[in-house]
N, C-alpha and C positions, 0 to 999 in steps of 0.2 A: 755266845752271840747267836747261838738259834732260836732265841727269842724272838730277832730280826725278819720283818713280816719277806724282805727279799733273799735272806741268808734260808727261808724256808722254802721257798718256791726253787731257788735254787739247787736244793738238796733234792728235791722232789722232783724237778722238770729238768734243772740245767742250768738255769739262770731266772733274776727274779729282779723287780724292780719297786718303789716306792717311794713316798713324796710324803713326809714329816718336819716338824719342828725339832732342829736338833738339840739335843740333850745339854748340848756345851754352850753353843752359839745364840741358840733360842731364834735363830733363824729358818726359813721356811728351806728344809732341801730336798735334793733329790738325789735317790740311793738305788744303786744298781748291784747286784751279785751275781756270779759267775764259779760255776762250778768245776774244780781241775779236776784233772786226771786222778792224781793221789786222794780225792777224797775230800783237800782241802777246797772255800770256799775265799774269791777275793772278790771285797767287798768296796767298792768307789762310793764317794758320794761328791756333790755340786750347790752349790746353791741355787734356787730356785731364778732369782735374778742374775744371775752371771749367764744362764742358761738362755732367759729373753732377751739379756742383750746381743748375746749371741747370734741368734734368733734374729732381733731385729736388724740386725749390720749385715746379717746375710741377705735378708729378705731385702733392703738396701741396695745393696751390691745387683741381686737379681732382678730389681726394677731398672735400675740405670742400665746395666745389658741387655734387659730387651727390650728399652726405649732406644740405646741407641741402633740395634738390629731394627726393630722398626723404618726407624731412620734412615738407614741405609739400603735396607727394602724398598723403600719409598722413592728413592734416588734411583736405586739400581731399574724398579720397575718404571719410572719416567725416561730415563733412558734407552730402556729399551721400548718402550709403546713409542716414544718420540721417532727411533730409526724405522719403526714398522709402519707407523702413520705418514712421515714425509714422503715419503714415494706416491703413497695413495693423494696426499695432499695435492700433490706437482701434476697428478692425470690431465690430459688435456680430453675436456669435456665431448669435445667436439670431435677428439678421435678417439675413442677409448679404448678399442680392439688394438692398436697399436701402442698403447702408453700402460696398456695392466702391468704393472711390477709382480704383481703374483698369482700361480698357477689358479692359487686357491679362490680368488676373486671372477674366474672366466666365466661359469652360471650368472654369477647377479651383472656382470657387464652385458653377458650376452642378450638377460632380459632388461635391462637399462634403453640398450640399444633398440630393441623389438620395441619396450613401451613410447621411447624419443620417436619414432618412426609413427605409430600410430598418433600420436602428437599432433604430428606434422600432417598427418592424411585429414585429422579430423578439423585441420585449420583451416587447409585447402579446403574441403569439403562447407566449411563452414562461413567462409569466403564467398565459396561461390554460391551459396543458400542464400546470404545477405546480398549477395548483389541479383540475382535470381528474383530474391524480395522488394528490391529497390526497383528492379524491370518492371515487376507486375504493379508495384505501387506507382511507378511515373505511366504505366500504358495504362492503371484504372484511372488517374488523375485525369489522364487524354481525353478516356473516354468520357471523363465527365465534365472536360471541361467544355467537349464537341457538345455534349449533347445539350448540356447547360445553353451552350452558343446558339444550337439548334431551336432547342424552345424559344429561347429568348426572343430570337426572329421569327418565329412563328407567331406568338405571342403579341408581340409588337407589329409584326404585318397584319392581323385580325383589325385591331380597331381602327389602324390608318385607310386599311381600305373600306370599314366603313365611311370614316371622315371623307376619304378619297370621295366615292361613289357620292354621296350627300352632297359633298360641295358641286359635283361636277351636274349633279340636276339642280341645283341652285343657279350658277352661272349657266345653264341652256337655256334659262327666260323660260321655259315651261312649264313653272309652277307659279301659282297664285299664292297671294298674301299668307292664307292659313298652312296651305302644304311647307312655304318657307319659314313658318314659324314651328313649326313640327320637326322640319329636317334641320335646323337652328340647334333646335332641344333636343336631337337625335347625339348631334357635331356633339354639346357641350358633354354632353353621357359619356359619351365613348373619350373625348377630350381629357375627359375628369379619370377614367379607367386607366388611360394610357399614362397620366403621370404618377396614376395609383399605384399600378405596372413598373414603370419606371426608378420610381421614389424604392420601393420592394426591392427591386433588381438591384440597385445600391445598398443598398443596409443587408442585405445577405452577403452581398460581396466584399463590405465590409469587415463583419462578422466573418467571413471565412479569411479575413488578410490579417485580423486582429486593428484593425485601423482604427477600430469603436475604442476609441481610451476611458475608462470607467473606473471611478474612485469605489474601494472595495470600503464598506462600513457597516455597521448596525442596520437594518430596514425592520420598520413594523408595517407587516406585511398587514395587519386589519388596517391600518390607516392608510397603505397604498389603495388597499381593496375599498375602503369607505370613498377616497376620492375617485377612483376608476368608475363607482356604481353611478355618483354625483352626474360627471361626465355625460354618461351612454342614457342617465335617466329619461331626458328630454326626447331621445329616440324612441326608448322602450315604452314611453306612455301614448305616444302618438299612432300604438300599433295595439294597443292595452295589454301591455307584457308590463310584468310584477318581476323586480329583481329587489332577493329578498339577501340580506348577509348575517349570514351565524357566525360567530364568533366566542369565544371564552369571555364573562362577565361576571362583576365583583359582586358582593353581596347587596351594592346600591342596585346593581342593574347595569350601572356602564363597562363598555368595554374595555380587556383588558389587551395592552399590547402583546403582540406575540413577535419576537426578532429572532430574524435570522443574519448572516453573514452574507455581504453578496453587493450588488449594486441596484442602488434604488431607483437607478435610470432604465436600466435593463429590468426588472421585477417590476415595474408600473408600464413599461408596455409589452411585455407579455400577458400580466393579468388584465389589458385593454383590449389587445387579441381576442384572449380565449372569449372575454366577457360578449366583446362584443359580438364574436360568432353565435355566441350561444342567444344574441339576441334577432343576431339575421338570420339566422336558421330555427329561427321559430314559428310556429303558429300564432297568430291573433289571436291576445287574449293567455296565451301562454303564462308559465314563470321559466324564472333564473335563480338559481339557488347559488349563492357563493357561499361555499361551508369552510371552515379553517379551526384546525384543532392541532392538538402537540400527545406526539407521545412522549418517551424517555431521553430520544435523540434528535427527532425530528418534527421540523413544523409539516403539517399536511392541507393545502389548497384543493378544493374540488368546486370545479362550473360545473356546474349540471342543466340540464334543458329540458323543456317539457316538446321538444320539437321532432324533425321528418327522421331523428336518427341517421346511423352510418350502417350498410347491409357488413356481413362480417367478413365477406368477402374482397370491401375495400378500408376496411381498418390496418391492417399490416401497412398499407402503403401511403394511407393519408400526410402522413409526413414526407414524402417523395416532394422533390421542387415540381411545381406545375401539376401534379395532381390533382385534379377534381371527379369528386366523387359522381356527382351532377353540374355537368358543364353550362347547360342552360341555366340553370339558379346560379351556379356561381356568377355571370354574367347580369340575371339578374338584380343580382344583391352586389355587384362591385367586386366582388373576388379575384383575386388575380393567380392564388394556385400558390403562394409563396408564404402564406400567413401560418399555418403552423408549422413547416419547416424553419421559418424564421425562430418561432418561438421555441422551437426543439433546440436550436441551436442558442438559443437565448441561458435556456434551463443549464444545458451542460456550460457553458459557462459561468455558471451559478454555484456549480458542483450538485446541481440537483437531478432530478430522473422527471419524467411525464410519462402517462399512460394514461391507456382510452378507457371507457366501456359504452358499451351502446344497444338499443333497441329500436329496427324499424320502426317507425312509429309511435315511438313513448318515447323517445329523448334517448340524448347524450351525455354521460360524463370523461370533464378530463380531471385528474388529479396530478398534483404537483407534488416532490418533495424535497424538502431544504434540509439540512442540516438547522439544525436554532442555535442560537446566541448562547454560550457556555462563559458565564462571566469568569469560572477560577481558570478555567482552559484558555480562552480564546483570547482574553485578557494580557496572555506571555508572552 
């Protein structure tokens, strides 16, 4: 038998092993030798399949046991996280230096507590900043409402005491036929100013109470701006001022709408404002440029004038209520100090912006900007 590839490993090393078809069985087996003391060798052999199943019934066995050790793991560790965590569960938030169940837990209470605390300073604090803000926003509202109050009667005492004065040398008999028809036509001026004043004084106030109720829609601002030019025309020709309107136009030549979002009520008298300032404050013989163009997002209005300008030192405030730049022109052109604050106030409820630019002496522009009409957008 030393033929045998394990009976020789055997003789040689000790013991020896091998995997053949046996000679009898013609089966696949496996052969092991083992070398005695005396010299002789004993030689085992298995079948190759008795061996895998072997194999696999154990590898069987050692799955199910450490599925169910897992198991049991799984158990044994929810049990204990379970008793570790109900204490921490039970804390009471609100005391927690008294309810920590463990030694190990006192650092993150102690900064818990530290951070609740600052919480609490920074609410106080933050309280009293909000009502602090509330103080300063009801004492600036005071202040503007006195001072609003203030103009208002200032404003309103001007032309009554002219009317006053006029009538009162009317009724003394001391004027003759022509003097009373002069201080008549003085009465009706100032008469005409003070409802002008008046009318003002309401639609601002208005506009500051939100009382103007104003359906939000589509507006094509060249056809508000075509009808506003119509309008002022008859004024502007009777002084020879030229109000000319640019606009975007199709290959025929006619104009193309341009829309924006907004109210068509408020948008046609603001561009009657601007327009018309830019016609009273002009030079004989003057123009008015109404220009309107679009970029990507926005339509853009600009009045421009060929007239006395704004110096640069009263542009910041022209929008101020009762502000005039030149108090005698305003008086004599009708002015009453409220026309572009109104329209300032027109704009932002439009969602739009205004701004100036100006040159003593060569004119004024204001520009306007709208958001425009996004039919996939605005549309939802």
């Amino acid at each position: 038998q030393g033929d045998y590839k394990e009976v020789r490993q055997a003789l040689e090393t000790g013991n020896g092993s091998g995997i053949r078809r046996s000679s009898s069985g013609r089966t696949q087996t496996m052969y092991y030798g083992l070398l005695c003391g005396d010299g002789t060798v004993v030689r085992l052999s298995r079948p190759v399949s008795a061996v895998r199943h072997a194999f696999a019934l154990v590898s069987f066995m050692i799955s199910v046991t450490v599925l169910v050790l897992i198991l049991i793991s799984a158990l044994i560790a929810f049990r204990i996280a379970k008793t570790i965590a109900d204490p921490i569960n039970e804390m009471n938030l609100d005391d927690l230096p008294h309810s920590n169940p463990y030694p190990e837990l006192q650092p993150l209470v102690e900064r818990f507590e530290e951070q609740k605390e600052e919480i609490a300073s920074q609410a106080v604090e933050g309280e009293q900043l909000r009502r602090e803000a509330m103080e300063q926003q009801a004492q600036e509202q005071e202040r503007m409402r006195r001072e609003f109050s203030a103009n208002v009667s200032h404003e309103l005492k001007t032309p009554l005491t002219s009317i006053n004065g006029f009538a009162e040398l009317m009724r003394s008999g001391l004027c003759d036929e022509e003097k009373m028809i002069e201080f008549a036509g003085d009465i009706y001026r100032e008469s005409q100013r003070l409802i002008a004043l008046v009318n003002d004084i309401i639609r601002i106030s208005e506009l500051d109470e939100g009382a103007i109720h104003t359906t939000t829609e589509k507006v094509d601002i060249v056809k508000a701006a075509e009808d506003t030019i119509d309008i002022l025309q008859p004024a502007a020709e009777k002084r020879g001022i030229s109000i000319t309107l640019q606009a975007p136009s199709g290959e025929d030549g006619s104009r193309l709408p341009v829309r924006v979002i907004g109210s068509d009520y408020l948008i046609r008298e603001m561009f009657y404002n601007l327009c018309d300032n830019a016609v009273k404050y002009n030079h004989d013989g003057g123009d008015v440029f109404v220009t309107i163009r679009e970029d990507e997002e926005d339509a853009i209005i600009s009045f421009t004038d060929t007239g006395i300008g704004i110096p640069p030192e009263h542009q910041d405030r022209i929008f101020e209520r009762f502000y005039r730049v030149d108090k005698s022109h305003s008086r004599q052109t009708g002015g009453t100090g409220l026309g572009l604050s109104i329209v300032k106030t027109m704009v932002e409820r439009n969602n739009g912006e205004i701004t100036v630019e100006s040159t003593v002496g060569q004119g004024t522009t204001f520009t306007l900007t709208f958001p425009i009409f996004d039919t996939d957008k605005d549309m939802l």
